[in-house]
C-alpha positions as CSV (number, residue, x, y, z in Angstrom):
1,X,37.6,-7.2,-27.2
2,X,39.8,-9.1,-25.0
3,X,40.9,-12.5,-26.3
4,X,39.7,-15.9,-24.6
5,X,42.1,-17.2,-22.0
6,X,43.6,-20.7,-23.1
7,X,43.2,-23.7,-21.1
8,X,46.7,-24.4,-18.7
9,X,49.1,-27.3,-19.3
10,X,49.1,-30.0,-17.0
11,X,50.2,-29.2,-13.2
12,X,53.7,-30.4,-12.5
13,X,54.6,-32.8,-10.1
14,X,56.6,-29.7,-7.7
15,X,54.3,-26.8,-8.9
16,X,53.2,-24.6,-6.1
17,X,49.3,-23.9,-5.9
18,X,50.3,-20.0,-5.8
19,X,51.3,-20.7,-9.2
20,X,48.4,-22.1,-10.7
21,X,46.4,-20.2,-13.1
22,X,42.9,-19.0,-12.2
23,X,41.5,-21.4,-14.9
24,X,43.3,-24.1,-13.4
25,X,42.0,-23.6,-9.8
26,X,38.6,-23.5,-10.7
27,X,39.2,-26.5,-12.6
28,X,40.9,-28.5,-9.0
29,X,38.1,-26.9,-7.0
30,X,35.8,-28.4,-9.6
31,X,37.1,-32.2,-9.7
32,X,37.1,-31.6,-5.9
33,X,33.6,-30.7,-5.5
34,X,32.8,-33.6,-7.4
35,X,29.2,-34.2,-8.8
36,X,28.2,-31.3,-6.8
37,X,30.1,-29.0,-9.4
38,X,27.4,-29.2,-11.6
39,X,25.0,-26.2,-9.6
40,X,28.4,-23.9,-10.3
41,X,28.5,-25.0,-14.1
42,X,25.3,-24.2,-14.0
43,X,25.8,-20.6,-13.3
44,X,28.8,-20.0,-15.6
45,X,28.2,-18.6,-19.1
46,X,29.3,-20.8,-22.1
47,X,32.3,-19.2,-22.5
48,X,33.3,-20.2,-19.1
49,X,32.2,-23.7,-18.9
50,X,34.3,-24.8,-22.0
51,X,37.4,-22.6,-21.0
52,X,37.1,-24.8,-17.3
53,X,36.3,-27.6,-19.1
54,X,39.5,-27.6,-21.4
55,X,41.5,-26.9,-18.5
56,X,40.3,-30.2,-16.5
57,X,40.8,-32.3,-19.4
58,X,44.4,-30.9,-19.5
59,X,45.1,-30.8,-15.3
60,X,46.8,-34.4,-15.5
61,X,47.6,-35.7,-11.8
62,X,47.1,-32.9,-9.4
63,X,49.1,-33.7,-6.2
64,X,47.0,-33.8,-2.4
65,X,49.0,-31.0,-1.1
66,X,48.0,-28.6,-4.1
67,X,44.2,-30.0,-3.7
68,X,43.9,-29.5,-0.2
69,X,45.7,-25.7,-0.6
70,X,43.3,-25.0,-3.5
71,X,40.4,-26.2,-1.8
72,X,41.1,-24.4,1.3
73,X,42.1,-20.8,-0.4
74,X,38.5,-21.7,-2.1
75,X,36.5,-21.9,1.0
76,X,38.7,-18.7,3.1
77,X,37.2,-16.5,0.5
78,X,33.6,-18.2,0.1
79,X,32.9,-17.6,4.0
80,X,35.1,-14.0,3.8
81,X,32.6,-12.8,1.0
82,X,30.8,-10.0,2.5
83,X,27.9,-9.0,0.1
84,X,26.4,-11.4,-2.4
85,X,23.7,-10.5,-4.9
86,X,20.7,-12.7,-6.4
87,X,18.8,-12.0,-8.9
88,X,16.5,-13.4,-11.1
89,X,19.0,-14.7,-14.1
90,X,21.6,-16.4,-11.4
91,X,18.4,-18.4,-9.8
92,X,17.8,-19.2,-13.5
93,X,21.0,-20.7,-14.2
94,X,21.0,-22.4,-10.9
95,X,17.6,-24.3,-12.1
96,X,18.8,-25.1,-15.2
97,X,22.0,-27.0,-13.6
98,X,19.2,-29.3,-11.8
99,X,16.0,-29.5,-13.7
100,X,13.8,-29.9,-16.4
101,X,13.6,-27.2,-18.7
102,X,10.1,-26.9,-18.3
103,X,9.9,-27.2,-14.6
104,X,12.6,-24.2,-14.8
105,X,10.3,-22.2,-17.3
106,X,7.3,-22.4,-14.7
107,X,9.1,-21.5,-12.0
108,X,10.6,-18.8,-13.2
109,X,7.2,-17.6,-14.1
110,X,5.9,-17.4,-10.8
111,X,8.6,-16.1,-9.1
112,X,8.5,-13.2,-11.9
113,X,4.9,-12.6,-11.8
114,X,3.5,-11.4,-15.3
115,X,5.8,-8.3,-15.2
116,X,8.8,-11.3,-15.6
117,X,7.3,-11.9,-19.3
118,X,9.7,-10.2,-21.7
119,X,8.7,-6.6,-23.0
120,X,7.4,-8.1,-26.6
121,X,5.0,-10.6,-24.6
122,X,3.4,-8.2,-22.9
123,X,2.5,-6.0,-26.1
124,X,0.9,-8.5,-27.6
125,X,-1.3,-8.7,-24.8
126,X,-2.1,-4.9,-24.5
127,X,-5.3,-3.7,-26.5
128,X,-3.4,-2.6,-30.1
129,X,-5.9,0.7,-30.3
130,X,-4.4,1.7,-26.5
131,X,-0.7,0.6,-28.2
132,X,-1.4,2.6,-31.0
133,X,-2.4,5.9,-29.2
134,X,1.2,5.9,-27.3
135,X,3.3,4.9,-30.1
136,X,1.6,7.7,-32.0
137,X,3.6,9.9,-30.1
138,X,7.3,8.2,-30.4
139,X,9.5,8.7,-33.2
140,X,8.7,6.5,-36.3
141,X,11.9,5.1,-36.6
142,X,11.5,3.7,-33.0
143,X,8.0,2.8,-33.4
144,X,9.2,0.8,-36.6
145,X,11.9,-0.9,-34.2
146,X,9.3,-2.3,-31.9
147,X,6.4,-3.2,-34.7
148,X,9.4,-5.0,-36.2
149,X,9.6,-7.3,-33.2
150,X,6.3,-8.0,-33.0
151,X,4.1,-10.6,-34.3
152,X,3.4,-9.8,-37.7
153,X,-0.2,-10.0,-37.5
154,X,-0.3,-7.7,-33.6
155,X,1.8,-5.5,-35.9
156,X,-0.7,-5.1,-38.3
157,X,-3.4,-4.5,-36.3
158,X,-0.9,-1.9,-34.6
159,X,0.0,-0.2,-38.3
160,X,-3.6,-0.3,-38.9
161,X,-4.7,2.1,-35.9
162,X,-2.2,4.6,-36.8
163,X,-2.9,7.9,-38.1
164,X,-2.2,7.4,-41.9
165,X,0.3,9.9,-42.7
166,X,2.1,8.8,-39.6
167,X,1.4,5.1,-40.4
168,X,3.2,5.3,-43.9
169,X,6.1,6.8,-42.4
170,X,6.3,4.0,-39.9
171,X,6.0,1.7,-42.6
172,X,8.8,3.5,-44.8
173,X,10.9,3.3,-41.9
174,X,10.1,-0.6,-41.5
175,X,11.1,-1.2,-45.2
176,X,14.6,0.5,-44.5
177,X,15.3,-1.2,-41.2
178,X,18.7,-2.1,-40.6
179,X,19.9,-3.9,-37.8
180,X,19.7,-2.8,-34.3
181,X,22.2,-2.8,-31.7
182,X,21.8,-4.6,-28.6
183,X,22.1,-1.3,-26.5
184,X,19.3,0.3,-28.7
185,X,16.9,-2.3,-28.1
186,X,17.6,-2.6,-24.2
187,X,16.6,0.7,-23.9
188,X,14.1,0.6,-26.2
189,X,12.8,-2.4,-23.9
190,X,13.4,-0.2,-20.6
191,X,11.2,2.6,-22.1
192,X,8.2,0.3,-22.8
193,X,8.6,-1.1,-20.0
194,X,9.2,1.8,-17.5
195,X,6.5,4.4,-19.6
196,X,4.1,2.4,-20.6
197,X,3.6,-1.0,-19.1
198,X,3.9,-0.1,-15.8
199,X,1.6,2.5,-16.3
200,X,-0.6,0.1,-17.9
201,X,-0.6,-1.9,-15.1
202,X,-1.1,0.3,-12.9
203,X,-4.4,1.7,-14.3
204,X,-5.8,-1.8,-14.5
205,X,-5.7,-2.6,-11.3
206,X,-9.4,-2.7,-10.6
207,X,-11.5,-1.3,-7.6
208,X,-13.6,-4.3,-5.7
209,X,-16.8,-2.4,-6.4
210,X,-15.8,-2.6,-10.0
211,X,-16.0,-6.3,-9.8
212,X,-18.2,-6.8,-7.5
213,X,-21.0,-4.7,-9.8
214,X,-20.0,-6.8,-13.0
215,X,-21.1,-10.2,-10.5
216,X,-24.3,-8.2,-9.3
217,X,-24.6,-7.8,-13.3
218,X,-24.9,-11.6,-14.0
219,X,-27.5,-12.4,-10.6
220,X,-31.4,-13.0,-11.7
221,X,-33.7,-10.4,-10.1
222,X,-34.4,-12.0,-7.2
223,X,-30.5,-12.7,-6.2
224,X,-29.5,-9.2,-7.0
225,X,-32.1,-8.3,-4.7
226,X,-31.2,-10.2,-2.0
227,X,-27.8,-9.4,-1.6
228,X,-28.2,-5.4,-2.1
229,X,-31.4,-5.1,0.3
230,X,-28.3,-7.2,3.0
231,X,-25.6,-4.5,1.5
232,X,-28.5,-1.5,2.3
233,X,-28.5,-2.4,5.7
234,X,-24.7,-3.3,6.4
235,X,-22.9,-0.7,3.7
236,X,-25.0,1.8,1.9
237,X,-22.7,3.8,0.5
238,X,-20.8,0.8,-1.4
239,X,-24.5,-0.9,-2.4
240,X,-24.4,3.0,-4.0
241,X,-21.4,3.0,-5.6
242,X,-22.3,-1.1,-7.1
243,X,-25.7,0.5,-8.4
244,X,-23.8,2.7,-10.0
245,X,-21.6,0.9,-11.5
246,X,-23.4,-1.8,-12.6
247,X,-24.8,-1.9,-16.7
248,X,-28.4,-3.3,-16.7
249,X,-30.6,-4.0,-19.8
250,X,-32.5,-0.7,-19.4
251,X,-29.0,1.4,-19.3
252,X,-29.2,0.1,-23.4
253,X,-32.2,2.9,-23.7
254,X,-28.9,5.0,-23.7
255,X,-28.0,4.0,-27.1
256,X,-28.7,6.2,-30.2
257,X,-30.1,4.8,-33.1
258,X,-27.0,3.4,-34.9
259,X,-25.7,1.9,-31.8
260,X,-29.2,-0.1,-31.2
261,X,-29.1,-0.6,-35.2
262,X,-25.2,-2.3,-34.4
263,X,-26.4,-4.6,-31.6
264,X,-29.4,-5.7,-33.6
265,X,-27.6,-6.9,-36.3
266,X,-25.5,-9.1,-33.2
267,X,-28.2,-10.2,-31.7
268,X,-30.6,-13.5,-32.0
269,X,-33.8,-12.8,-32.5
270,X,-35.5,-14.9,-30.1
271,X,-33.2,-13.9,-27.0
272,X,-34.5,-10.1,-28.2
273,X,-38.1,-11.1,-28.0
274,X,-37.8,-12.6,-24.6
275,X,-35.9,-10.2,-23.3
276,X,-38.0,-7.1,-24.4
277,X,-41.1,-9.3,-22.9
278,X,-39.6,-8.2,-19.3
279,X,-38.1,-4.2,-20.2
280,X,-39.9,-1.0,-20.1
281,X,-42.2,0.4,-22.7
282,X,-39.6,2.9,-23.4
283,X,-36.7,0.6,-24.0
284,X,-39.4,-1.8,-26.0
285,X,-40.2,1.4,-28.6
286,X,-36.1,2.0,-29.1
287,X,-35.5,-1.0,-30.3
288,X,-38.4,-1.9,-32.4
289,X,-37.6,1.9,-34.1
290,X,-35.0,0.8,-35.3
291,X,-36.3,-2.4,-37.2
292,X,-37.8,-2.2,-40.3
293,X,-41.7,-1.6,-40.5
294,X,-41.5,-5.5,-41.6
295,X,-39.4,-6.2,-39.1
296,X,-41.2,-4.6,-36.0
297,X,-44.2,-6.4,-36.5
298,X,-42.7,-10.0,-36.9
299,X,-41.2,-9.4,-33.5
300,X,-44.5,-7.8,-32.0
301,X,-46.1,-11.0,-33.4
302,X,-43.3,-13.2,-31.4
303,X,-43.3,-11.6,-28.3
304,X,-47.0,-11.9,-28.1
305,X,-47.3,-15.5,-29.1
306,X,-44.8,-16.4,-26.3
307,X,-47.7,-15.5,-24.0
308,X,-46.2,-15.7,-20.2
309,X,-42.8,-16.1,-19.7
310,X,-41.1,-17.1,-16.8
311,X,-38.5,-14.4,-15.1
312,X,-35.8,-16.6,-14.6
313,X,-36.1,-16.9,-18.7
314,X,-36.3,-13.4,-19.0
315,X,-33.3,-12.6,-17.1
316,X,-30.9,-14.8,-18.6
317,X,-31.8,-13.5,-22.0
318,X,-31.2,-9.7,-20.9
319,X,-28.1,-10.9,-19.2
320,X,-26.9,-12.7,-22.9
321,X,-27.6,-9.2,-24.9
322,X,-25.9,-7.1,-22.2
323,X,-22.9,-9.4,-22.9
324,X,-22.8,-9.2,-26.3
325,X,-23.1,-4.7,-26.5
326,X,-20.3,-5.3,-23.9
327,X,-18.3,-8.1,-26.3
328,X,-19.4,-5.2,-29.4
329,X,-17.5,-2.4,-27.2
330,X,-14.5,-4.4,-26.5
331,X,-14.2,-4.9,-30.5
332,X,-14.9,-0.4,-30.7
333,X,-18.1,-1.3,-32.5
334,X,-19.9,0.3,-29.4
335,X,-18.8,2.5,-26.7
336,X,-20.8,1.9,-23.7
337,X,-20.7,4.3,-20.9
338,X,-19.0,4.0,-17.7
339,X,-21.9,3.5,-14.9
340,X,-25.3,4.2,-14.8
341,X,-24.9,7.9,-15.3
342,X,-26.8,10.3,-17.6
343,X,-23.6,10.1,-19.8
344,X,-24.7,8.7,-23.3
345,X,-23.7,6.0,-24.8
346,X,-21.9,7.0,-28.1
347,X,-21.7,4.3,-31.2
């Protein structure tokens, strides 16, 4: 590694500005510029500014002749420069020179985009069972490398969906970790981010009907009605493919008995009574199957003595359980099927 340069002596009084060191040119072209040097400061590493710096503390009396040569050699190669390149780190630097650290922080994130977070901030927001399932297929050492760098209690989650065998090697390899290179980890971080996360993102990006079924999903009766009789008319193949895709109250006849067991242990009793006061006879027997004899006939006894029930009521009880088997999935405790196929929904 190549030593630091050290700062010039003072100019002398007949010194030509041919002669002048690079250090001390920058440092004329600086006092020159005057407050205005601060955006190129800005976009010098440490290294650099206190090098420059040094050297303008020693410069002494700089003549007008070797100025206004400086100057000018300065400007004949700023307007000769043929390609310049920008990028993310110099528009950093540039902020930095002029504003607020937080004000820089923001901006930089919207010019970024979330793809600008760093590699480790975007694991911690990726599901750590879908993180788990690729890292199962890297080497342990590496997959130790990165669970090292994450938050210890994302890496534990992580460790924790692991097959074992493979898990305990990871964590054998963890206990040995010594540290890594800086080269390592860069391409450590390019492979996360080039074979995973941007396939990640890419299969997240979500079809319109997709969202537009989970909005029909949370309309009363007579909304959801409404707008798909308008959608029959105008598009009927996407007021198809929204049916289909949308997860009602009834598609929860598709659970077997330990999934319906697992969302009546979630659920409040009195939204469940309401609600199965507006679902089919079918759906009704499923659930109160799986109660205890005891059980069943309290809420027989509670849907009955709620005599008639408005459907607005109704409604926005089904719509509460159908959120909560959905919240139960998210958590793997339930699996709920894609659509309103004839695919079953698996606990």
């Amino acid at each position: 590694m190549s030593q630091p340069a050290l700062p010039a002596r003072p100019i002398a009084k007949e010194q030509a500005s041919d002669t002048l060191s690079g250090p001390q040119k920058a440092a004329v072209v600086m006092l020159a510029l005057g407050d205005q040097a601060a955006t190129i400061l800005g976009q010098l590493d440490e290294e650099e500014v206190r090098l420059v710096s040094e050297t303008i503390a020693n410069l002494g009396i700089v003549q007008h002749n070797i100025v206004e040569a400086v100057t000018i050699d300065f400007f004949d190669r700023l307007t000769n420069v043929s390609t310049l390149i920008g990028s993310y780190e110099h528009t950093q630097r540039l902020l930095t020179s002029v504003l607020p650290k937080e004000r820089v922080d923001a901006l930089m994130e919207e010019l970024r985009g979330p793809a600008g977070r760093s590699v480790w901030e975007k694991l911690t927001n990726v599901n750590e069972a879908v993180l788990a399932g690729y890292l199962a297929h890297e080497y342990p050492q590496t997959v130790a490398i990165i669970l090292l760098k994450l938050k210890p209690d994302f890496a534990a989650r992580v460790l924790g969906s692991l097959p074992d065998e493979f898990g305990q090697e990871v964590i054998g390899r963890m206990l040995a970790a010594e540290p890594v290179s800086r080269d390592i980890l860069e391409q450590i971080e390019v492979t996360l981010r080039n074979e995973f996360i941007s396939n990640l993102t890419r299969s997240a990006k979500r079809d319109s009907h997709e969202i537009m079924a989970e909005i029909f999903n949370n309309f009363d009766r007579q909304t959801e009605s409404r707008f798909m009789s308008g959608l029959d008319h105008k598009n009927q193949q996407s007021a198809e493919r929204i049916r289909a895709l949308m997860f009602l109250f009834e598609d929860l006849a598709k659970l077997d008995s330990g999934g319906v067991q697992t969302l009546l242990r979630a659920t409040d009793k009195s939204d469940l009574s309401l609600a199965l006061k507006g679902a089919s006879e079918a759906l009704r027997a499923l659930f109160l199957s799986n109660m205890s004899e005891r059980g069943a006939k309290l809420l027989r006894e509670e849907m009955q003595a709620l005599g008639p029930v408005r459907l607005k009521d109704v409604d926005a009880a089904q719509t509460k359980i159908v959120a909560l088997a959905k919240d139960l999935a998210a958590r793997g405790e339930l699996m709920l099927a894609q659509g309103r196929s004839e695919d079953e929904l698996i606990y």
